[in-house]
C-alpha positions, -999 to +999 in steps of 0.1 A: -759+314-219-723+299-216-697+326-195-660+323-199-643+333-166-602+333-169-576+345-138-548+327-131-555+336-096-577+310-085-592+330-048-605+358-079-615+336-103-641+318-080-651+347-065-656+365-098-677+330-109-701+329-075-708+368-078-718+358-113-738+331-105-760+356-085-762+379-110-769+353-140-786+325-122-790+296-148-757+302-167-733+278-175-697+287-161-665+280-173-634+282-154-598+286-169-563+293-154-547+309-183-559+327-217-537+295-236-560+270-220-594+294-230-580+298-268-571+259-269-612+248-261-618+276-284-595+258-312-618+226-308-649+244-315-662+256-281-679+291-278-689+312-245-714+344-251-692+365-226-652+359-220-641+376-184-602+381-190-579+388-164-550+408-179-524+396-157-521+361-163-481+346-165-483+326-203-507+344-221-527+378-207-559+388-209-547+410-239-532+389-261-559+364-258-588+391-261-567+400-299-572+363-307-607+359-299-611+392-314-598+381-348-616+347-351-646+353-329-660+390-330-691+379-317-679+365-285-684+396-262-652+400-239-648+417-204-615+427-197-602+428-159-574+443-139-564+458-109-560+493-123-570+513-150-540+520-167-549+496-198-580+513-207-567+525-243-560+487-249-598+480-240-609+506-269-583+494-294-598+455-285-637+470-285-639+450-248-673+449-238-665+466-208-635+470-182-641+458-150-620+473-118-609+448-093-624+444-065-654+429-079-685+451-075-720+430-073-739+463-087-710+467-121-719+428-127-759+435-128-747+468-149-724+442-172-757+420-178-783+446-183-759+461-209-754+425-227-789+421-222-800+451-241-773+449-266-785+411-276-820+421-276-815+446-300-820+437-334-839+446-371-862+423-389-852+431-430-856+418-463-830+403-480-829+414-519-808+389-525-818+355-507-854+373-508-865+364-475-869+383-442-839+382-416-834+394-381-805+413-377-788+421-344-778+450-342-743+445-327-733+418-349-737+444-378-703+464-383-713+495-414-736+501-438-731+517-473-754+527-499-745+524-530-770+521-563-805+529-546-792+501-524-776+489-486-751+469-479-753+457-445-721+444-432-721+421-406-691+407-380-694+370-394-683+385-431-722+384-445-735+413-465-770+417-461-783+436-496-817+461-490-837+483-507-839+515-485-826+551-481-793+557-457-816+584-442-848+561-432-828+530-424-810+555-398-847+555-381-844+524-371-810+520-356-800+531-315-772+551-308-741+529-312-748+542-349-733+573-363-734+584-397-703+598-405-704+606-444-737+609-472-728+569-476-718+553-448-731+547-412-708+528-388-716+510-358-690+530-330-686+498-316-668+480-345-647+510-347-608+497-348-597+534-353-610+571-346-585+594-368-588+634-376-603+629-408-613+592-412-623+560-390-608+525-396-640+497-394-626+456-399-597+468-422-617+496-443-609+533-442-637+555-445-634+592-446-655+613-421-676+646-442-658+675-444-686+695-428-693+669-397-657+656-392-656+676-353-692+671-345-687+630-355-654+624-338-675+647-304-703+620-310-680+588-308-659+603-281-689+609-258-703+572-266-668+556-259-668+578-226-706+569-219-702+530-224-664+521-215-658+550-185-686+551-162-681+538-127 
């Protein structure tokens, strides 16, 4: 487990890193002044599981650096931090992990890691049509699914398409609730969402139109999941 933690105040950033060390004994820490020092070691090839990004930081912020890591690295899991609330629209638009209020709170860090914790776990054992072999699948490196031709196609973060043999409807079975199915064709994972609209949602540059008949009930459903897993205290 390798943990990013960047503030360019260096009082928060080592408190932020002990309280962490108490909550994920056995990690490997990271410590950075600014977002351009983070994005230059990840440049060279150097990869944390979770990114703690203060948004305030004088050459690049939180932000900024979160869109980068974003573009190149959607698995890297990112925590944005602030003083206030104000930039929670930003956190949705950059799918943050979670938004974390300073002053630091010991019990929102154990809620940070038993979230991580259960969204790592998580994850399908399938069989690959194409490669023919089994695969396991985590289930939040997986961005939509469409079934086309009797078929899935499993798309994943990393630009992989996973090919199986299965019904949208059972396949659904087996997914948790970050999943909504939001046409007879497509399932999305909420998470990977870039864009809620009236009558469509935006997933990693694709438009996909929401069913006529469902459009309020699946725009309710991704409202309540955004509220449920960005929101709460």
């Amino acid at each position: 487990m390798r943990i990013a933690v960047c503030d360019d105040n260096k009082n928060d950033r080592i408190e932020l890193c002990e309280l962490l060390k108490i909550v994920w004994p056995g990690t490997e820490f990271f410590l950075f002044d600014d977002g351009q020092d983070l994005l230059a070691q990840i440049d060279v090839g150097e990869t944390y599981d979770l990114v703690f990004l203060d948004i305030f930081m004088q050459k690049i912020g939180g932000i900024e650096a979160g869109k980068k890591i974003r573009e190149f690295h959607p698995e890297m899991e990112i925590v944005l931090v602030s003083i206030s609330r104000e930039f929670g629209p930003e956190a949705f638009e950059l799918n943050a992990f979670y938004y974390l209020v300073k002053p630091y709170q010991k019990e929102l860090l154990w809620k940070i890691k038993e979230r991580f914790q259960k969204k790592v776990v998580s994850k399908l054992t399938i069989y690959d049509v194409s490669s023919k072999q089994e695969q396991e699948v985590p289930y939040q490196k997986i961005t939509y699914i469409e079934s086309m031709h009797n078929y899935l196609y499993i798309h994943m973060a990393t630009g992989a398409v996973i090919k199986v043999r299965e019904s949208l409807q059972m396949f659904m079975t087996n997914l948790d609730d970050r999943f909504l199915r939001i046409n007879r064709g497509v399932i999305v994972n909420m998470e990977a969402v870039e864009r809620m609209n009236t009558d469509s949602c935006e997933v990693e540059g694709m438009v996909f139109m929401l069913s006529r008949r469902q459009r309020a009930e699946n725009r309710r459903k991704y409202n309540d999941y955004i509220f449920k897993h960005y929101m709460e205290e």
